[in-house]
N, CA, C and O atoms as CSV, one atom per row, in Angstrom:
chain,resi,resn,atom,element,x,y,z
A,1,UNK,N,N,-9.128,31.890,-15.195
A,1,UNK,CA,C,-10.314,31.196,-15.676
A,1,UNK,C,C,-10.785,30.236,-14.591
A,1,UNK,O,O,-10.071,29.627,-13.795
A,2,UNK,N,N,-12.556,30.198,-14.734
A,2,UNK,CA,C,-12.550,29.193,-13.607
A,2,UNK,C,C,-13.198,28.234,-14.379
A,2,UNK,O,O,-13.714,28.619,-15.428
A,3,UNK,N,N,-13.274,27.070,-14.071
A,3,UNK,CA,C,-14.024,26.145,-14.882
A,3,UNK,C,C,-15.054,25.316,-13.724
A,3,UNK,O,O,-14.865,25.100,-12.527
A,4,UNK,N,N,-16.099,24.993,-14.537
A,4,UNK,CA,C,-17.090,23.668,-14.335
A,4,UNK,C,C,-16.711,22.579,-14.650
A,4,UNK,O,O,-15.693,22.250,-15.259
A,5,UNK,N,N,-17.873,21.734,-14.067
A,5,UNK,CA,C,-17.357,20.331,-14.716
A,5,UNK,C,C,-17.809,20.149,-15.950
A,5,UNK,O,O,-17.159,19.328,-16.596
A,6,UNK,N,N,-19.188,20.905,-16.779
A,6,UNK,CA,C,-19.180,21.144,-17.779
A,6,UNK,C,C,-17.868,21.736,-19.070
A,6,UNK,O,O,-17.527,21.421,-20.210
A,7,UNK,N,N,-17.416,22.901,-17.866
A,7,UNK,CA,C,-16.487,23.597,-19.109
A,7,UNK,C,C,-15.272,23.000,-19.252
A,7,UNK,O,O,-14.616,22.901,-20.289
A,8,UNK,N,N,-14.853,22.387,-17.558
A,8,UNK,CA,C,-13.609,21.712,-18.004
A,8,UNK,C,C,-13.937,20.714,-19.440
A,8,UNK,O,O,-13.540,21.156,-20.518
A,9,UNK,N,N,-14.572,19.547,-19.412
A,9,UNK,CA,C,-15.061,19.199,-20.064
A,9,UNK,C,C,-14.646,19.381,-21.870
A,9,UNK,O,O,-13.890,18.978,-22.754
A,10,UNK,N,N,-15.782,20.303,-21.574
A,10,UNK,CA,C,-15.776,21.030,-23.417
A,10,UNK,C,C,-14.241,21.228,-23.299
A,10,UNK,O,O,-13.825,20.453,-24.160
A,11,UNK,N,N,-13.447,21.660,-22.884
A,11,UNK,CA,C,-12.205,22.288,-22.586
A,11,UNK,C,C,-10.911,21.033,-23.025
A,11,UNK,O,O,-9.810,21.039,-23.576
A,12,UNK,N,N,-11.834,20.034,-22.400
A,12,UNK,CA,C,-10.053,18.505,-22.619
A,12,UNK,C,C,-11.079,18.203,-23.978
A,12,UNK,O,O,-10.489,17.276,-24.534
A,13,UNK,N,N,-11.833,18.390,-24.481
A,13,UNK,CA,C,-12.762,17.802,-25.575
A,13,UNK,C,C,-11.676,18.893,-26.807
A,13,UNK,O,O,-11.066,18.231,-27.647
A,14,UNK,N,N,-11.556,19.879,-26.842
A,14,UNK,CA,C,-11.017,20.992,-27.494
A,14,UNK,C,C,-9.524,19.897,-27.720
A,14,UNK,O,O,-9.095,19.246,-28.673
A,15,UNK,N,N,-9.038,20.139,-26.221
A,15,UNK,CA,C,-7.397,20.064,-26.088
A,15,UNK,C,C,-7.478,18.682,-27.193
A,15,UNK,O,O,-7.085,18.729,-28.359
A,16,UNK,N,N,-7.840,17.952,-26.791
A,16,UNK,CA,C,-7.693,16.397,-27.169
A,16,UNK,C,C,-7.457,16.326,-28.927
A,16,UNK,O,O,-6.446,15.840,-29.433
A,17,UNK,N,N,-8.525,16.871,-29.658
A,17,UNK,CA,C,-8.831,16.880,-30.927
A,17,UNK,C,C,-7.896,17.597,-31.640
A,17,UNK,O,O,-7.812,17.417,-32.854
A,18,UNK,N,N,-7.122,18.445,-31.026
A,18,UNK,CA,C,-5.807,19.224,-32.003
A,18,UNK,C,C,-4.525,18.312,-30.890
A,18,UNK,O,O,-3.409,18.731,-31.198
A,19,UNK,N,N,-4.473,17.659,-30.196
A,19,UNK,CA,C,-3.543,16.606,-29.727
A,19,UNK,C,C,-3.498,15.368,-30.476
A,19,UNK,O,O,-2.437,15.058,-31.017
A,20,UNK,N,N,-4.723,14.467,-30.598
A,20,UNK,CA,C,-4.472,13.930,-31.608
A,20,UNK,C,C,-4.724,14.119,-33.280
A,20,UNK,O,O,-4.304,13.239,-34.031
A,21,UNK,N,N,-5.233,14.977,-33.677
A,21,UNK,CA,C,-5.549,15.638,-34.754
A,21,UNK,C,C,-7.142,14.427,-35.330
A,21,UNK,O,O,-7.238,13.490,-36.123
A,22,UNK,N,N,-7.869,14.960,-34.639
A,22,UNK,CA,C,-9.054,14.611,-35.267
A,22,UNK,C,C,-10.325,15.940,-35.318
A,22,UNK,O,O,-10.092,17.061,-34.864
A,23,UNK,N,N,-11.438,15.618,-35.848
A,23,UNK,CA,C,-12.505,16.789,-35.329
A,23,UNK,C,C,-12.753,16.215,-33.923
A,23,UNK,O,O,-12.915,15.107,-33.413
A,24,UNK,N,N,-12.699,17.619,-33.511
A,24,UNK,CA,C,-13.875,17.644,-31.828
A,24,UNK,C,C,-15.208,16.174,-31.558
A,24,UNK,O,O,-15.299,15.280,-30.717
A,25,UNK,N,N,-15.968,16.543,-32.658
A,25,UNK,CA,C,-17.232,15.604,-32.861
A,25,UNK,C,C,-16.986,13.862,-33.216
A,25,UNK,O,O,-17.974,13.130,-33.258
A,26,UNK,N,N,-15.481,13.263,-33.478
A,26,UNK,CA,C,-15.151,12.456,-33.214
A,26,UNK,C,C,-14.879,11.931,-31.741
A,26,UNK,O,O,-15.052,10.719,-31.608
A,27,UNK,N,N,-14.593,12.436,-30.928
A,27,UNK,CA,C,-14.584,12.768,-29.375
A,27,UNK,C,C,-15.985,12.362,-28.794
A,27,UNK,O,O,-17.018,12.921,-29.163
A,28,UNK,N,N,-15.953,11.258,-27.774
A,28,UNK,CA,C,-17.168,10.762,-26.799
A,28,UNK,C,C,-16.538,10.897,-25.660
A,28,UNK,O,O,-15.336,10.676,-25.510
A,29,UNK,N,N,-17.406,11.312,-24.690
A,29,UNK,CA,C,-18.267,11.831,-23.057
A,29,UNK,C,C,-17.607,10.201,-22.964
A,29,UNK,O,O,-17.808,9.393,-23.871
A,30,UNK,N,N,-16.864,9.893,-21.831
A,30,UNK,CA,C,-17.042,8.681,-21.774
A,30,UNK,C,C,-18.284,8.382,-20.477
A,30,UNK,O,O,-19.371,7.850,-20.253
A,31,UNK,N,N,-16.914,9.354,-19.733
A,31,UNK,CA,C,-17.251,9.201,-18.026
A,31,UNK,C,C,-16.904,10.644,-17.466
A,31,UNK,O,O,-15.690,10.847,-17.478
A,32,UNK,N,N,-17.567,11.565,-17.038
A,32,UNK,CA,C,-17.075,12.561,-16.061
A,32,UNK,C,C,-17.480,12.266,-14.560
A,32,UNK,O,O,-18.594,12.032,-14.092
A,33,UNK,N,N,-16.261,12.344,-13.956
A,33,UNK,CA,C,-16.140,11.409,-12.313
A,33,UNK,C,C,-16.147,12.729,-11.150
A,33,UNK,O,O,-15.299,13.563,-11.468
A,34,UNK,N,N,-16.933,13.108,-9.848
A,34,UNK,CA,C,-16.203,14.282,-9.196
A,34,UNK,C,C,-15.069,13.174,-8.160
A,34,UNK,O,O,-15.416,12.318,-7.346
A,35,UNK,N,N,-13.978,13.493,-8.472
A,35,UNK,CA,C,-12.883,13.039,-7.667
A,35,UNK,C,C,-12.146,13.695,-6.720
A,35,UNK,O,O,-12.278,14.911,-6.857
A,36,UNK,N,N,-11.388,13.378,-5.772
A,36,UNK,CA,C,-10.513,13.729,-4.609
A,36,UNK,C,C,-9.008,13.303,-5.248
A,36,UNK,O,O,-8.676,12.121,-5.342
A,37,UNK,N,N,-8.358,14.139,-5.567
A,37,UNK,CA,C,-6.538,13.620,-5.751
A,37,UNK,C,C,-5.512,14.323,-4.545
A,37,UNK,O,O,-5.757,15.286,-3.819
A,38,UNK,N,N,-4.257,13.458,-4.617
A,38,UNK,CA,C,-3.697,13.674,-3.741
A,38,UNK,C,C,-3.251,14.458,-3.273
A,38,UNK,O,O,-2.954,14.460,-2.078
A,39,UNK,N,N,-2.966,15.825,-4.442
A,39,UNK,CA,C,-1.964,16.880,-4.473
A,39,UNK,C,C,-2.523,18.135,-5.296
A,39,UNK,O,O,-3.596,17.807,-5.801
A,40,UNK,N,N,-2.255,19.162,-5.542
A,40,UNK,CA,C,-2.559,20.307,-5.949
A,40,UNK,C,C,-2.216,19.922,-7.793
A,40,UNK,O,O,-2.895,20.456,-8.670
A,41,UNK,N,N,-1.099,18.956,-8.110
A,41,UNK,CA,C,-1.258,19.315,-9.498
A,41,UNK,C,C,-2.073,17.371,-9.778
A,41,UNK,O,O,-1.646,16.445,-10.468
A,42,UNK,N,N,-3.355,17.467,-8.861
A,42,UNK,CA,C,-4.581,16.917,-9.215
A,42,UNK,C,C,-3.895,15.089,-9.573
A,42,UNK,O,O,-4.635,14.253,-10.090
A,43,UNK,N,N,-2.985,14.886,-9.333
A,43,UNK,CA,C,-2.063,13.344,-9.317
A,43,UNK,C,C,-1.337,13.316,-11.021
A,43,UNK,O,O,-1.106,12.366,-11.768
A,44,UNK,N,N,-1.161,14.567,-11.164
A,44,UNK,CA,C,-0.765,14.880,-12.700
A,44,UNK,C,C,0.177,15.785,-13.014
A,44,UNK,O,O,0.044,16.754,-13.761
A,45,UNK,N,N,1.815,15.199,-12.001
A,45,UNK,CA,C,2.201,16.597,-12.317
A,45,UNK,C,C,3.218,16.347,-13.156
A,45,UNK,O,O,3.687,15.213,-13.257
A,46,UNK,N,N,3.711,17.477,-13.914
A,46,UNK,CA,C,4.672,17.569,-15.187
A,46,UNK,C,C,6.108,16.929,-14.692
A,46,UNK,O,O,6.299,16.506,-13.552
A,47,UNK,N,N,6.874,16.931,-15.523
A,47,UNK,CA,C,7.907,16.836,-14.784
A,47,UNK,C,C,9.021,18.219,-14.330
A,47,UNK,O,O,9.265,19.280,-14.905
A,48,UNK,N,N,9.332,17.847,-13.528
A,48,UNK,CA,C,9.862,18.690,-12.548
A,48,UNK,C,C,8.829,19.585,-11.779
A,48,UNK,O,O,9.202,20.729,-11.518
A,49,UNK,N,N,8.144,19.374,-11.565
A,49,UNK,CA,C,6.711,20.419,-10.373
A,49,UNK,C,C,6.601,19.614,-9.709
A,49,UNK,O,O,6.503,18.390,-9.804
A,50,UNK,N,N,6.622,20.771,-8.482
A,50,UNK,CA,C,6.656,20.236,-7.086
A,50,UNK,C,C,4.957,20.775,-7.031
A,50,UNK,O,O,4.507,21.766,-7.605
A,51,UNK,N,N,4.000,19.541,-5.934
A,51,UNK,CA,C,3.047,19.959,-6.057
A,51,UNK,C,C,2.757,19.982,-4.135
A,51,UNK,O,O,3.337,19.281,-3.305
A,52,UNK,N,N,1.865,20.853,-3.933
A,52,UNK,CA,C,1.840,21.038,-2.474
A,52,UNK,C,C,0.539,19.769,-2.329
A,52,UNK,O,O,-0.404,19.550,-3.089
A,53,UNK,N,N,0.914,19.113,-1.109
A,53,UNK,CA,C,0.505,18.039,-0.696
A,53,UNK,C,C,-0.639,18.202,-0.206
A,53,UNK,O,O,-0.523,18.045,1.010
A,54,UNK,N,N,-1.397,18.368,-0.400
A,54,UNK,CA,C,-2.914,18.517,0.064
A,54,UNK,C,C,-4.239,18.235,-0.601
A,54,UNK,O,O,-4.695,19.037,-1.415
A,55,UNK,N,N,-4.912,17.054,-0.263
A,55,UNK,CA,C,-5.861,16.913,-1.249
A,55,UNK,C,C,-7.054,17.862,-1.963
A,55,UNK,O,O,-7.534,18.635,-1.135
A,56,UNK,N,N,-7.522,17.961,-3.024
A,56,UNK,CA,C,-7.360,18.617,-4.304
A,56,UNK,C,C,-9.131,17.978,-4.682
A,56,UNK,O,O,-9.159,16.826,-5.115
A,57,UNK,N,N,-10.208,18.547,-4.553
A,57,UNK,CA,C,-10.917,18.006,-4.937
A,57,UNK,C,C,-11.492,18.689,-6.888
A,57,UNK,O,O,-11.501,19.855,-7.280
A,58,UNK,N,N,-11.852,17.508,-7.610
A,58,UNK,CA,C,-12.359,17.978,-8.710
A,58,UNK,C,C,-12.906,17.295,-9.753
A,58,UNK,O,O,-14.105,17.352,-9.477
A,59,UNK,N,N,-12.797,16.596,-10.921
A,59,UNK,CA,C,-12.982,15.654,-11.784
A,59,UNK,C,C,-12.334,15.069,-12.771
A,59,UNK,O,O,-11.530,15.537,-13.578
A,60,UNK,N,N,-12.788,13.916,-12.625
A,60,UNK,CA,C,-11.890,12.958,-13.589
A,60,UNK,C,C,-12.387,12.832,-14.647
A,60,UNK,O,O,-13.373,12.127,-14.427
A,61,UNK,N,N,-12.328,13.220,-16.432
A,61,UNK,CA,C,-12.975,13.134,-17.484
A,61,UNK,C,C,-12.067,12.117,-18.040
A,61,UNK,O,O,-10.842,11.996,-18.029
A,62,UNK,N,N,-13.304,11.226,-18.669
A,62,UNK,CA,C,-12.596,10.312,-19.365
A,62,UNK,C,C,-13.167,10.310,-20.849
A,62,UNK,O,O,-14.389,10.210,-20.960
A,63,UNK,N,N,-12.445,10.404,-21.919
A,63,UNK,CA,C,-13.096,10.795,-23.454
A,63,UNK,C,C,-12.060,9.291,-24.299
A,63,UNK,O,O,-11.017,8.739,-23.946
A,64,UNK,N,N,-12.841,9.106,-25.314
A,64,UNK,CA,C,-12.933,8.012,-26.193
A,64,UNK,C,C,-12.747,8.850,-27.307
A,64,UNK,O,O,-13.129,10.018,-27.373
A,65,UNK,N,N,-12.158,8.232,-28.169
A,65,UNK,CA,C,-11.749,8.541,-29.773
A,65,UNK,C,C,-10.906,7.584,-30.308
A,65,UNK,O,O,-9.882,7.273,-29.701
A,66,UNK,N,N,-11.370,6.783,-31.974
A,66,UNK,CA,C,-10.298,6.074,-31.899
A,66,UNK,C,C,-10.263,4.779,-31.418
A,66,UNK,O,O,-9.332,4.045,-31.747
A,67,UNK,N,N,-11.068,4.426,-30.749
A,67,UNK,CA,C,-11.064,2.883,-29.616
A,67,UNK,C,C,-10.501,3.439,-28.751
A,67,UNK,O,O,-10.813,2.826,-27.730
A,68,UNK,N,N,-9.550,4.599,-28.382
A,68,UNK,CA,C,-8.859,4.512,-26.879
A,68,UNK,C,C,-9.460,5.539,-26.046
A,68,UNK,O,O,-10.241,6.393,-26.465
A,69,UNK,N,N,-8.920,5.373,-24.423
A,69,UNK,CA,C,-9.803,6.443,-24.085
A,69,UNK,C,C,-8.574,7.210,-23.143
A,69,UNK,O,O,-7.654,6.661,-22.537
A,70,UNK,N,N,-8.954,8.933,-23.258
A,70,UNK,CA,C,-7.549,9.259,-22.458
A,70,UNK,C,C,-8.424,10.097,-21.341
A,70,UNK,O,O,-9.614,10.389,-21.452
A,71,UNK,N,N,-7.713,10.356,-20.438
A,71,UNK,CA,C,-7.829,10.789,-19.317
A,71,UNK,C,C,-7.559,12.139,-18.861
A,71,UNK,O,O,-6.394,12.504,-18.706
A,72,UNK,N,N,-8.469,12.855,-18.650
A,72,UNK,CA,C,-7.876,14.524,-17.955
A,72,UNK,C,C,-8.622,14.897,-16.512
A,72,UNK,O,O,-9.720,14.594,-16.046
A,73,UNK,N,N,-7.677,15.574,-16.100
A,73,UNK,CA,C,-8.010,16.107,-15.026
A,73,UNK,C,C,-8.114,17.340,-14.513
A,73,UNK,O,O,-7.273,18.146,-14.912
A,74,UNK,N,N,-9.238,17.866,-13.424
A,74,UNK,CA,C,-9.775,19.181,-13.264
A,74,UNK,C,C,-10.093,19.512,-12.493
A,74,UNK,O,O,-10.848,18.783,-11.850
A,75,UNK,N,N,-9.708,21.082,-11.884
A,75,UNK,CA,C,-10.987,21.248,-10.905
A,75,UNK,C,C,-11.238,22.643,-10.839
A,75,UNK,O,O,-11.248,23.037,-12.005
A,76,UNK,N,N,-11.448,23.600,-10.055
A,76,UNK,CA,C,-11.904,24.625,-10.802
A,76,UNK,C,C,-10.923,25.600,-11.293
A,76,UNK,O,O,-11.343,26.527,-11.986
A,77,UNK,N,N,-9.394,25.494,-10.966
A,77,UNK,CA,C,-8.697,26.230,-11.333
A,77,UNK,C,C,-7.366,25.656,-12.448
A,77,UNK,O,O,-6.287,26.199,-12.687
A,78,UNK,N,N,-7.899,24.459,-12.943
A,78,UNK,CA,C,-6.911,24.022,-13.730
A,78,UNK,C,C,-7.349,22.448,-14.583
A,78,UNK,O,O,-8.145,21.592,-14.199
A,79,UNK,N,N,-6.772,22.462,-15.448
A,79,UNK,CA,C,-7.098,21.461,-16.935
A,79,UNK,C,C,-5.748,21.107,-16.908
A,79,UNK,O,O,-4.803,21.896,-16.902
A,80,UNK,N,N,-5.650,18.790,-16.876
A,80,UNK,CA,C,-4.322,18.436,-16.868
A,80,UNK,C,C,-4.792,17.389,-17.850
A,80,UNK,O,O,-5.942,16.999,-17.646
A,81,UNK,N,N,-4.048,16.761,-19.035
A,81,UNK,CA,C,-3.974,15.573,-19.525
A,81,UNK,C,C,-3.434,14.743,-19.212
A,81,UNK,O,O,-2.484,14.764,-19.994
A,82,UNK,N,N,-3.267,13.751,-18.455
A,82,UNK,CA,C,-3.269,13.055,-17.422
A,82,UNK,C,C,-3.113,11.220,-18.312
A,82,UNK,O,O,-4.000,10.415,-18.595
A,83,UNK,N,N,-1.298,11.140,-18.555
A,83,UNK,CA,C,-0.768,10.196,-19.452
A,83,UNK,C,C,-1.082,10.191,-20.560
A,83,UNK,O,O,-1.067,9.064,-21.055
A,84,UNK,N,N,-1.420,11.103,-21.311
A,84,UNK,CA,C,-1.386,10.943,-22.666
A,84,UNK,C,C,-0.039,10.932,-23.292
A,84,UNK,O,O,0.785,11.847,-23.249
A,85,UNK,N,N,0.062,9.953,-23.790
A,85,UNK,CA,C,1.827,10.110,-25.125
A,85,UNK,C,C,3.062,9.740,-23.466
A,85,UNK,O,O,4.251,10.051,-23.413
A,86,UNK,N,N,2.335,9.100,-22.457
A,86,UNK,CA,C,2.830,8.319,-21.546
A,86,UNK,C,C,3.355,9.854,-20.405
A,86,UNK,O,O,4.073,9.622,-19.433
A,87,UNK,N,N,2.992,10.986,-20.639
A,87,UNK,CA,C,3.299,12.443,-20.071
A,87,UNK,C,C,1.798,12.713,-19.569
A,87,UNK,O,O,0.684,12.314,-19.906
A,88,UNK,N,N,2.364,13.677,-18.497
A,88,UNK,CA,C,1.190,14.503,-18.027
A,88,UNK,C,C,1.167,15.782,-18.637
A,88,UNK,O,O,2.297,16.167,-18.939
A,89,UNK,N,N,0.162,16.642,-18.944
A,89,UNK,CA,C,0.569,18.029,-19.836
A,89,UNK,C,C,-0.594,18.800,-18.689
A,89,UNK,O,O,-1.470,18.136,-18.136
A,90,UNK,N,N,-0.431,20.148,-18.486
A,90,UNK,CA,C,-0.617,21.448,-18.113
A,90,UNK,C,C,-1.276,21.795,-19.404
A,90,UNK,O,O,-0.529,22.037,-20.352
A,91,UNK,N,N,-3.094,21.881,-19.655
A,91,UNK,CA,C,-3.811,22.228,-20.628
A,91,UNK,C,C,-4.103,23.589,-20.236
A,91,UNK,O,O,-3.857,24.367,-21.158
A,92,UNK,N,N,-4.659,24.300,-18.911
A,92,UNK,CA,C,-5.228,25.617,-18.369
A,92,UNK,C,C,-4.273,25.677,-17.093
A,92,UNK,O,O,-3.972,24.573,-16.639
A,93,UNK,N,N,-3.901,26.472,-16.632
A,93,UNK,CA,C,-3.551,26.420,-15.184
A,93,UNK,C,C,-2.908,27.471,-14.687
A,93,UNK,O,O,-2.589,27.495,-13.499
């Protein structure tokens, strides 16, 4: 799959709403950022992945629900949740 910054998008909007169990349409756009990260698993990697060192360009979505706002990360070949539940999670990849 390849994604946009649109689809990633719709995509952590999906993940998020059966993560924390709300509807989708509770979910706000906060901020979608195009960002540079350090490494291939986008400054989000699971534990135990080794990520090849090379910067990684793509976007930073930031979504609101709830009062809080969580963080994912993207670029065209992969969807990361990025500290949620204090973990990084592998959403597409």
């Amino acid at each position: 799959m390849s994604f946009t910054k649109d689809s990633a998008t719709d995509q952590a909007k999906k993940d998020l709403a059966t993560r924390i169990n709300v509807d989708e349409a509770q979910i706000s756009v906060s901020k979608v950022s195009d960002e540079d990260f350090p490494n291939m698993s986008l400054g989000s990697p699971v534990d135990g992945e080794i990520a090849a060192q090379m910067i990684s360009s793509g976007w930073k979505i930031i979504l609101g629900a709830g009062g809080r706002n969580y963080e994912y990360r993207a670029d065209k070949y992969q969807l990361r949740a990025h500290g949620i539940d204090g973990r990084n999670h592998v959403v597409k990849g």
